[in-house]
C-alpha positions as CSV (number, residue, x, y, z in Angstrom):
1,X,101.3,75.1,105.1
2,X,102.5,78.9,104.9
3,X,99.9,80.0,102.5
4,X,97.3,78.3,104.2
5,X,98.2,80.1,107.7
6,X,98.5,83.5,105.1
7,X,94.8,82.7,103.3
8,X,93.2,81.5,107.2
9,X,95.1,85.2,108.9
10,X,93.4,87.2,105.9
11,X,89.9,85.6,106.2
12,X,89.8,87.2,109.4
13,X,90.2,90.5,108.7
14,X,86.4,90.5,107.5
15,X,85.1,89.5,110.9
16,X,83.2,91.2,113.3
17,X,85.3,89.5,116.0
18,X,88.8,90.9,113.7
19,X,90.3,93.1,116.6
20,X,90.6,90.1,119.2
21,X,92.0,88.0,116.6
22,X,94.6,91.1,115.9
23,X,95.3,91.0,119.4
24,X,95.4,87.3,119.6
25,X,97.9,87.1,116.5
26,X,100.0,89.6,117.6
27,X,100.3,88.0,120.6
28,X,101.7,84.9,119.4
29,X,103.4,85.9,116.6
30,X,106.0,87.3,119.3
31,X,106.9,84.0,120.5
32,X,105.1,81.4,118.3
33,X,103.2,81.9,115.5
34,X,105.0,82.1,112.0
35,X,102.7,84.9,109.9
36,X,103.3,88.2,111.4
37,X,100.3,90.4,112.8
38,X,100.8,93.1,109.7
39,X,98.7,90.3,107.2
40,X,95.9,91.3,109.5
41,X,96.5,94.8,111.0
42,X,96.7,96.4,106.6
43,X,93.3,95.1,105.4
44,X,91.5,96.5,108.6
45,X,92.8,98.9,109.0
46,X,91.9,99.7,105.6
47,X,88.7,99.0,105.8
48,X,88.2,101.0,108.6
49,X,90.8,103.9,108.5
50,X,88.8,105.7,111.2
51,X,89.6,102.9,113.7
52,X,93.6,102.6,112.4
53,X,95.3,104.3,115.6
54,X,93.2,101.8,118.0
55,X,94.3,99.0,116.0
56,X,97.8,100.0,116.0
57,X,97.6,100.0,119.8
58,X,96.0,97.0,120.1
59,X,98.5,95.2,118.0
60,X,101.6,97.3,119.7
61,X,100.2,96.5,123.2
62,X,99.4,92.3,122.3
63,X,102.6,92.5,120.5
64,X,105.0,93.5,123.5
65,X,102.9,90.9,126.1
66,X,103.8,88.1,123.2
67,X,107.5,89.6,123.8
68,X,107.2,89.1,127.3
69,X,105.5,85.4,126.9
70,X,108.4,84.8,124.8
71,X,111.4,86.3,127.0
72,X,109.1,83.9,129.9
73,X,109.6,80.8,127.1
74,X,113.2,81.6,126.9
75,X,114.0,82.2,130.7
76,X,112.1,79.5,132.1
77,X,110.9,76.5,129.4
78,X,113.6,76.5,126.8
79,X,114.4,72.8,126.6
80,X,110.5,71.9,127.3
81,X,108.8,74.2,125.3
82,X,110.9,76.8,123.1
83,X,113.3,74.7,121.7
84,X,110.6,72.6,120.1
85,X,108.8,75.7,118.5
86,X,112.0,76.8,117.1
87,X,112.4,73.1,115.6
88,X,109.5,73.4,114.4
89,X,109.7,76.5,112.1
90,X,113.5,75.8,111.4
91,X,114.5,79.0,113.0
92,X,117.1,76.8,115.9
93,X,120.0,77.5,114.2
94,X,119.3,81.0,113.4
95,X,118.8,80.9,117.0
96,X,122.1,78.9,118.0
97,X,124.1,81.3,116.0
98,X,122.7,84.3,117.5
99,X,122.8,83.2,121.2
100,X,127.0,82.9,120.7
101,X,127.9,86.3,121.1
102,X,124.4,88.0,122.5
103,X,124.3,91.1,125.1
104,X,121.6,93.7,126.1
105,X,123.2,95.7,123.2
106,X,122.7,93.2,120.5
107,X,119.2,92.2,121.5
108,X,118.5,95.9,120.9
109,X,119.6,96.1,117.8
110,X,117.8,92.9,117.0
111,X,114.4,94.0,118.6
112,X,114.5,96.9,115.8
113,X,115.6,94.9,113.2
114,X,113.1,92.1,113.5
115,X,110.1,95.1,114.7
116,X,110.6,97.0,111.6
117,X,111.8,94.2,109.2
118,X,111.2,90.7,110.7
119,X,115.2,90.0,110.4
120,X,115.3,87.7,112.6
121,X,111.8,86.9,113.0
122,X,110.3,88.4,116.5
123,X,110.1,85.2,118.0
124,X,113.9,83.8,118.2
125,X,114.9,87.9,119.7
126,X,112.2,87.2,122.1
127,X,112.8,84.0,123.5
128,X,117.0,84.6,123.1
129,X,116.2,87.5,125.2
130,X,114.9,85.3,128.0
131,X,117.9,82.7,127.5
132,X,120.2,85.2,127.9
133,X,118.6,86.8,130.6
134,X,118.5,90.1,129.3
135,X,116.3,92.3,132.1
136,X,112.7,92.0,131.6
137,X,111.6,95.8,132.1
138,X,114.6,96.5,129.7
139,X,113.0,94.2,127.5
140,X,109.8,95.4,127.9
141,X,110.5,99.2,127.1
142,X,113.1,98.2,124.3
143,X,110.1,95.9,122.6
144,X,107.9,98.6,123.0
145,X,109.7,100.8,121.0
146,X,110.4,98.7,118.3
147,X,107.1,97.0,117.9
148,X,105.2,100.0,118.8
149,X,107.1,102.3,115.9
150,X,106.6,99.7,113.5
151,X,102.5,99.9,113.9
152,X,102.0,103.1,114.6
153,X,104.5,103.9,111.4
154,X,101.6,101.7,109.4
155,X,99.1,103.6,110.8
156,X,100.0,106.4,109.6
157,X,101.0,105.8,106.3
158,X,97.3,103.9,106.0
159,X,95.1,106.5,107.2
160,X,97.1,109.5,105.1
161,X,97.3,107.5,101.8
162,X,94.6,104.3,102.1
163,X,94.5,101.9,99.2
164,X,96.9,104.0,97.2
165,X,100.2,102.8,99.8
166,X,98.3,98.9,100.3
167,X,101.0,97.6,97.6
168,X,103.8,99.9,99.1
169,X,103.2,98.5,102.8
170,X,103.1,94.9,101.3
171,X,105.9,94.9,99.8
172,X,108.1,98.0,99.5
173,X,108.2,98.6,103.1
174,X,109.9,95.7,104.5
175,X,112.3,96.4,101.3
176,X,112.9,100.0,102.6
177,X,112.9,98.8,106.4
178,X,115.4,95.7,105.6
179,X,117.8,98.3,104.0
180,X,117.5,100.4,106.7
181,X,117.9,98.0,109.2
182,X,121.3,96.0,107.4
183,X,122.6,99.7,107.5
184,X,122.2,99.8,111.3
185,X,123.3,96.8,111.8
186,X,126.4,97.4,110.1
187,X,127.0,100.5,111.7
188,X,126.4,98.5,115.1
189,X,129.2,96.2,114.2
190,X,131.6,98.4,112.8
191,X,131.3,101.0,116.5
192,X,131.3,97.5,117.9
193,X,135.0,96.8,116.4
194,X,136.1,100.3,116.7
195,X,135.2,100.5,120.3
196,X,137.2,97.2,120.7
């Protein structure tokens, strides 16, 4: 099922209609959808490296409303209508586990881990976010920045170095970002236990 979600979000990328379903799927990948928005956003953006800024901010901008739909899931339909989805992708006890200990802090710290490195995927920060009642504008700002750094950082690394960094952003990148983020995370726990 995976692949063919993968092979159906690539066929769109040749599609005169590809920017609305960029929107569309960066959108839901924030609070449903499983493949994330970057499976789309690299080959147009390749194939049109004049047009890779505006795609970045069409994916940033559809990617914080999905946040927000989610944080809604979360805060008002989580029995009804999250739970399920989270069944559904097996991602309710990633969610369970996280929600034990959560605060504004930790949902930061989650929003850039899973907008640079999809650890944990978008979808269970977003709609923990709402469970927890973390403040929506806080939320909204905080999302921006993580999901807005993550596609303008593609956009630039596309538009300087095109096909040459395809195999790079595929694949090395969410390497280089999952490093990066484990380190802050563990720097976030260890000031965590020193400051308690």
């Amino acid at each position: 099922m995976l692949r063919s979600l993968y092979d159906w979000t690539m066929s769109l990328a040749g599609k005169g209609s590809s920017e609305r379903w960029l929107a569309a799927i960066a959108f839901v990948e924030s609070s449903i959808f499983l493949v994330p928005a970057d499976v789309l956003f690299v080959p147009m953006a390749l194939a049109r490296r004049d047009r890779v800024w505006r795609y970045a901010l069409v994916a940033s901008v559809a990617s914080v409303l999905g946040g927000i739909a989610g944080w809604l899931l979360g805060y008002y339909a989580f029995e009804a209508v999250a739970r399920p989805i989270l069944e559904f992708y097996g991602k309710l006890d990633t969610f369970n586990h996280l929600s034990q200990s959560v605060d504004f802090s930790t949902i930061i710290l989650l929003l850039i881990t899973s907008g640079f490195a999809h650890l944990p995927p978008i979808k269970v920060v977003t709609i923990l976010s709402g469970v927890a009642h973390v403040n929506i504008w806080l939320f909204a700002i905080a999302a921006t920045l993580a999901r807005g750094s993550r596609f303008m950082l593609l956009a630039w690394l596309l538009q300087r170095y095109g096909e040459s960094v395809r195999d790079f952003v595929e694949r090395r990148l969410t390497q280089l970002a999952t490093a990066a983020c484990m380190t802050a995370f563990f720097a976030f726990v260890a000031y965590r236990y020193i400051a308690h």
